[in-house]
C-alpha positions as CSV (number, residue, x, y, z in Angstrom):
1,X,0.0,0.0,0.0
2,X,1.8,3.4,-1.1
3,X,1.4,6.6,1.5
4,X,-1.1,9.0,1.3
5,X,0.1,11.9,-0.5
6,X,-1.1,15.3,-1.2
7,X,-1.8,14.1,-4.5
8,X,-3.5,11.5,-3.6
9,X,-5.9,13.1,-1.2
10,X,-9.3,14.9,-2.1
11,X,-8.3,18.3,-2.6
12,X,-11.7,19.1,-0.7
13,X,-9.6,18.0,2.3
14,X,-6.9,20.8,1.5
15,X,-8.8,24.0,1.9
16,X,-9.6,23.0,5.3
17,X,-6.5,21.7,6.6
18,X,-4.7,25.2,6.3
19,X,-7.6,27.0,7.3
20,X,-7.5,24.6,10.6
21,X,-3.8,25.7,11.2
22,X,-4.4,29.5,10.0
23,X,-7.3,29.4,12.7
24,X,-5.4,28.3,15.5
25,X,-2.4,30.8,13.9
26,X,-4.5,33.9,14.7
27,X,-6.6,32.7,17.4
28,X,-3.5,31.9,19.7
29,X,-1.9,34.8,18.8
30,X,-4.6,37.1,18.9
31,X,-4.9,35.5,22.9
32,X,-1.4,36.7,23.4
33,X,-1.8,40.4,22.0
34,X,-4.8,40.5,24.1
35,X,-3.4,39.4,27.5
36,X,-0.2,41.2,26.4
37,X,-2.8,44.7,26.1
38,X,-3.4,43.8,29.7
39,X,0.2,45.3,30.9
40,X,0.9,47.5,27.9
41,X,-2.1,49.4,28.1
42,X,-0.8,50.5,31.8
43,X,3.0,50.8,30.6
44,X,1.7,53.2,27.9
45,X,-0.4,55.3,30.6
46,X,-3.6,54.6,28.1
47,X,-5.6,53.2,30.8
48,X,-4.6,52.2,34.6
49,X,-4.9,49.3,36.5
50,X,-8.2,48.3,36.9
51,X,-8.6,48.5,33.2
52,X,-5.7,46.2,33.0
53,X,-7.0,43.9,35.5
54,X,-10.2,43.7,33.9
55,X,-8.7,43.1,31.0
56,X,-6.4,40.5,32.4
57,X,-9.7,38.5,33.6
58,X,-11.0,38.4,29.9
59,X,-8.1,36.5,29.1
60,X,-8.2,34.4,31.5
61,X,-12.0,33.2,30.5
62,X,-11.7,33.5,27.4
63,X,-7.7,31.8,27.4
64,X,-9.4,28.6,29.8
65,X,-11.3,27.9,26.0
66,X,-9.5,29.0,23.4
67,X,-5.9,27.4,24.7
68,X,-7.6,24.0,24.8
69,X,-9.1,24.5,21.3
70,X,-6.1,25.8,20.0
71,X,-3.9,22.5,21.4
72,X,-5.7,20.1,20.2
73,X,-6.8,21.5,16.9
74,X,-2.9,22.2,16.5
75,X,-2.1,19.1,17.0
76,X,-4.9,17.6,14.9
77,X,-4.0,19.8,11.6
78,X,0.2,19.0,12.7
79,X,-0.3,15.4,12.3
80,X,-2.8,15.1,9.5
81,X,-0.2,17.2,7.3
82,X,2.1,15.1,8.6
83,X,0.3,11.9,7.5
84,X,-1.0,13.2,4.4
85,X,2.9,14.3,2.9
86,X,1.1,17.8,2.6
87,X,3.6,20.0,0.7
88,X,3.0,22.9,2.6
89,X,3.9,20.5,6.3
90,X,6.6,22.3,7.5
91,X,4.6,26.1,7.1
92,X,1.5,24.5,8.8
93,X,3.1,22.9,11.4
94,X,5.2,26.4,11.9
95,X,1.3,28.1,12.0
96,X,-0.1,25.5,14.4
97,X,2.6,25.7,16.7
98,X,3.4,29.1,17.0
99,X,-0.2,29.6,17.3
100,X,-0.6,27.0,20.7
101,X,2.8,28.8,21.9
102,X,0.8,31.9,21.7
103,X,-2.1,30.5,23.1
104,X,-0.3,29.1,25.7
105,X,1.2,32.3,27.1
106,X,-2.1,34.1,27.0
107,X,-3.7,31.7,29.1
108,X,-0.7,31.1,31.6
109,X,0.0,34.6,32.2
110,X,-3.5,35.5,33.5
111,X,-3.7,32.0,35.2
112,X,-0.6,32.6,37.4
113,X,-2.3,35.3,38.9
114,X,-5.0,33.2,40.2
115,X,-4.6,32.0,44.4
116,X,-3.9,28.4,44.4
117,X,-6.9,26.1,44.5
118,X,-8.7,26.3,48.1
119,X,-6.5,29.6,48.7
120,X,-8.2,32.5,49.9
121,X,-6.3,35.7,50.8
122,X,-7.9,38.8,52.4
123,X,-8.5,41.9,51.0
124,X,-5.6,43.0,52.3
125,X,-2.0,45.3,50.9
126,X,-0.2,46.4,53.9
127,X,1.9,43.5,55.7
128,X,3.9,43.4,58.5
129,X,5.6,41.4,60.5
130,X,4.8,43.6,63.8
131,X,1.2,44.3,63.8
132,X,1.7,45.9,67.6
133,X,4.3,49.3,66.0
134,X,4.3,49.0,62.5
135,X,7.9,49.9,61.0
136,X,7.2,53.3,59.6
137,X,7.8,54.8,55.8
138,X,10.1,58.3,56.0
139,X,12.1,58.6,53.0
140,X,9.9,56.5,50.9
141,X,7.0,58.8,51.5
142,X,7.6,61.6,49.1
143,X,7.8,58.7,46.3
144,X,4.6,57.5,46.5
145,X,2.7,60.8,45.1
146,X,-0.8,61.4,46.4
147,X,-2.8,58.8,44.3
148,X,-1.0,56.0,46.8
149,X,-2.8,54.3,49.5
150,X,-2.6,55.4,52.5
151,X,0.5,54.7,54.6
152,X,-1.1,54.9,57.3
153,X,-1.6,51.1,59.1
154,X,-5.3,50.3,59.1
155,X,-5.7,53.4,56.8
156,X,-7.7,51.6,54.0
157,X,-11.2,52.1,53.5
158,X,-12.0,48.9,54.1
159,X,-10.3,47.4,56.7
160,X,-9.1,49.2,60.6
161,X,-5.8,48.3,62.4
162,X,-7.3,45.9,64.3
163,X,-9.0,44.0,61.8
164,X,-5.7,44.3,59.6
165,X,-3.8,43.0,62.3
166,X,-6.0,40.0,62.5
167,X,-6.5,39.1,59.0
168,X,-2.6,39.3,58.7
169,X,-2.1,36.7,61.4
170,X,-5.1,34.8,60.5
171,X,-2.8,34.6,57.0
172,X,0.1,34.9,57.6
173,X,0.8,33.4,61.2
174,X,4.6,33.0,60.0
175,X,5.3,36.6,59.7
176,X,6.3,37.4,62.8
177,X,9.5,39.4,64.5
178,X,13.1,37.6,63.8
179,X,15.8,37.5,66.4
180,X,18.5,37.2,66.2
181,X,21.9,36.6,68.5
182,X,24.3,38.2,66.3
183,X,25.9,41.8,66.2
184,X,23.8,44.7,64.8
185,X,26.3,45.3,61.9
186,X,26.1,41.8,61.2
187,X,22.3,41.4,60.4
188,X,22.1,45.0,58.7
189,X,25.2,43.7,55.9
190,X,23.4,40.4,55.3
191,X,19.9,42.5,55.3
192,X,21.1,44.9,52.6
193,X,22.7,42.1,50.7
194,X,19.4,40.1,50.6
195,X,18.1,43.3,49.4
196,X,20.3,43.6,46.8
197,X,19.9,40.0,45.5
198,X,16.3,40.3,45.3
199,X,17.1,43.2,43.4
200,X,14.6,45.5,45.1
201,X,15.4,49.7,44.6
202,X,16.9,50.8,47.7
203,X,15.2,54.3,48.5
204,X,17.5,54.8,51.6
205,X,20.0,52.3,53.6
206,X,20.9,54.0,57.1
207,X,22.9,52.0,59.7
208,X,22.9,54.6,62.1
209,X,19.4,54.6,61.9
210,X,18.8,51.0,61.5
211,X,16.4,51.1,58.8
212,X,16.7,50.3,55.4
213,X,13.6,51.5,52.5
214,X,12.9,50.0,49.5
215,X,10.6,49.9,46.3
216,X,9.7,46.5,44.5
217,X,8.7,47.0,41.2
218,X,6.5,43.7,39.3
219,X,7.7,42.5,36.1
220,X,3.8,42.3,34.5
221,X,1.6,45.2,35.6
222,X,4.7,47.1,37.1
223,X,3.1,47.9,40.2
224,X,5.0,49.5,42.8
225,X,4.9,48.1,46.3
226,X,7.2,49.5,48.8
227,X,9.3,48.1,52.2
228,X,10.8,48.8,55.2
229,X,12.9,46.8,57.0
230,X,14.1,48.0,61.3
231,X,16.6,46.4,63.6
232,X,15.8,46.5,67.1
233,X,17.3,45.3,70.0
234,X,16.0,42.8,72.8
235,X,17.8,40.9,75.9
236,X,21.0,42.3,73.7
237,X,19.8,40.4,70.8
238,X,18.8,41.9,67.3
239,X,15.0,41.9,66.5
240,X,14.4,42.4,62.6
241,X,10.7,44.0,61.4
242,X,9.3,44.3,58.2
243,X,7.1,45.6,56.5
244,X,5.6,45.9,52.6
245,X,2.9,47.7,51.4
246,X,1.4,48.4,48.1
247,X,0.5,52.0,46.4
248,X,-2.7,51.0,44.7
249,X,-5.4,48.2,44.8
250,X,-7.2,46.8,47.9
251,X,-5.8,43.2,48.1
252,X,-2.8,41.6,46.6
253,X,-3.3,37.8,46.4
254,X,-0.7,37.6,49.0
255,X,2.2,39.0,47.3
256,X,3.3,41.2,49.9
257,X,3.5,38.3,52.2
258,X,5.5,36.6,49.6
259,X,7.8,39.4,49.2
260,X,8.6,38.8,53.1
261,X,9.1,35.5,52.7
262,X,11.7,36.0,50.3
263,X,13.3,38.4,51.9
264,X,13.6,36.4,55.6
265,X,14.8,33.2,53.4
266,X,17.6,35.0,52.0
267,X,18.2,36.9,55.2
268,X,18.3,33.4,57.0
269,X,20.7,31.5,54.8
270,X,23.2,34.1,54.5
């Protein structure tokens, strides 16, 4: 029995088999550009950042269909021009993949902002590790304009200290003071150099003072979010507080918590 070939095929068949990968082509791509819109609308100062959430939400809808679609009608067009010797194979295949590659960052992007599954953070920006005294912004504060939230802890419209200081250790119960049994210069250098590795702006780094600011900025929506870290001292031993806060939106689907995190890992293994 001799392969099927192009030749040997209806060419009924044809017409739709590079209409199948031009499809998945532009409708993969066209998910992309639209989740990429998402971020670039914001970068571009053409709308702000509940446009670009909202945006960001379409994508994710539509992205849970059209990715799917996109895979396995990819695949399906891939293989048939493939089996049928289609002279056109290698362009096809080109379309049907760079279109699920398309489709497939369109759809991740937006999904990787979603909580994991039976995750459910408060409504909450402002973070800290002592809920009691707050670490305080100074030098940070002329940075953040008068469009930021408020600095102030419990200052949100929809949450008071007290309720922010429960919701954060309801959370976030490992957030809490470190101590440590080392000298003051010794925790401040590794501090700063965690800092540094996480490659956070440093607004102001003041041993004297024992406080160090900073401004993280995200890589998709480029929000700014800004920290302060304090070294106390207790029983002779060094007490290290944190705190990060963002300048817009009501919650933050815990990435100021993470940001902690990070920074008292790297803090720790030093």
């Amino acid at each position: 029995m001799s392969p099927i070939t192009q030749s040997s095929l209806p060419n009924k068949l044809d017409v739709p088999l590079r209409l199948s990968a031009l499809l998945v082509l532009f409708a993969g791509v066209g998910l992309g550009l639209f989740t990429l819109s998402s971020a670039a609308g914001i970068w571009l100062g053409a709308w702000d950042y509940r446009t670009g959430l909202g945006i960001l939400r379409m994508a994710n809808t539509a992205g849970a269909y059209l990715f799917w679609c996109c895979l396995a009608l990819g695949i399906g067009s891939s293989l048939f021009a493939m089996l049928m010797a289609h002279d056109d194979r290698r362009r096809l295949i080109a379309y049907a993949g760079v279109g699920i590659v398309a489709a497939a960052l369109g759809y991740g992007v937006p999904e990787s902002f979603r909580p994991p599954e039976g995750v459910n953070y408060p409504m909450i920006h402002d973070i800290t590790t002592d809920t009691d005294y707050p670490p305080q912004f100074v030098d940070i504060v002329p940075l953040r304009g008068t469009t930021s939230n408020s600095i102030i802890y419990g200052g949100a419209d929809n949450v008071t200290a007290e309720e922010l200081a429960a919701l954060t250790k309801e959370a976030y119960p490992d957030l809490v003071p470190r101590v440590y049994d080392e000298r003051h210069a010794d925790v401040y250098r590794r501090a700063l150099n965690a800092v540094e590795t996480l490659g956070w702006e440093i607004v102001s780094a003041d041993f004297d003072s024992r406080r160090i600011e900073a401004t993280d900025t995200t890589l998709w929506f480029r929000f700014k979010d800004d920290i302060v870290i304090t070294f106390g001292t207790q029983s002779n031993k060094v007490v290290v507080n944190a705190r990060s806060t963002s300048r817009v939106g009501v919650g933050d689907v815990g990435a100021n918590a993470a940001r902690l995190r990070r920074f008292f890992a790297l803090l720790d293994a030093q």
